[in-house]
N, C-alpha and C positions, 0 to 999 in steps of 0.2 A: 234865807231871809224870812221866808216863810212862817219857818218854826220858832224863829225869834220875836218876829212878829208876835207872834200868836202868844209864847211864854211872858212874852213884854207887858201886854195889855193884862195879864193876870197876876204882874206887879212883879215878877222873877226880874231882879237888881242885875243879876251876871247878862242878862240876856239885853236887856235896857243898854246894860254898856257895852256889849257886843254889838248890839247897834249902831252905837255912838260911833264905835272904831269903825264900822264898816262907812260908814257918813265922812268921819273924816277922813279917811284915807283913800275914799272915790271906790271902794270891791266892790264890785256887783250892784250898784249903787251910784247915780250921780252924788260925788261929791258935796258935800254942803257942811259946811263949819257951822250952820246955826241948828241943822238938823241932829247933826253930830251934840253941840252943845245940849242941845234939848233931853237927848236919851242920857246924856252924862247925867245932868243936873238929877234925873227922877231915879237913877241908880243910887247918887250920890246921897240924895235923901234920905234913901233905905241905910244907910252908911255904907255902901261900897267902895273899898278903898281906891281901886285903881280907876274908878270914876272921878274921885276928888282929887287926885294925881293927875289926871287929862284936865280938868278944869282948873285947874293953879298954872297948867303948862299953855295952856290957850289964853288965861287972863294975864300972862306976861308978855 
């Protein structure tokens, strides 16, 4: 989580959504669907696909 961390905030889109997934799915991570949301949405921006793929599946 560390290194994602760290990759995240210097704007790397795969790592943002690697985040997301670990947020939603509760790894290593308490759980949180808004946390999880949040890293989707700033991958999703960059156009990362399978971020806009988790945020169509969460907004249904």
């Amino acid at each position: 989580m560390e290194w994602y961390q760290k990759a995240a905030a210097q704007g790397y889109a795969t790592a943002q959504n690697n985040i997301g997934y670990l947020y939603l799915n509760g790894l290593g991570v308490p759980q949180s669907k808004d946390k999880a949301i949040e890293y989707f949405t700033k991958a999703a921006e960059q156009g990362h696909r399978g971020a806009k793929t988790e945020l169509e599946k969460l907004s249904r």
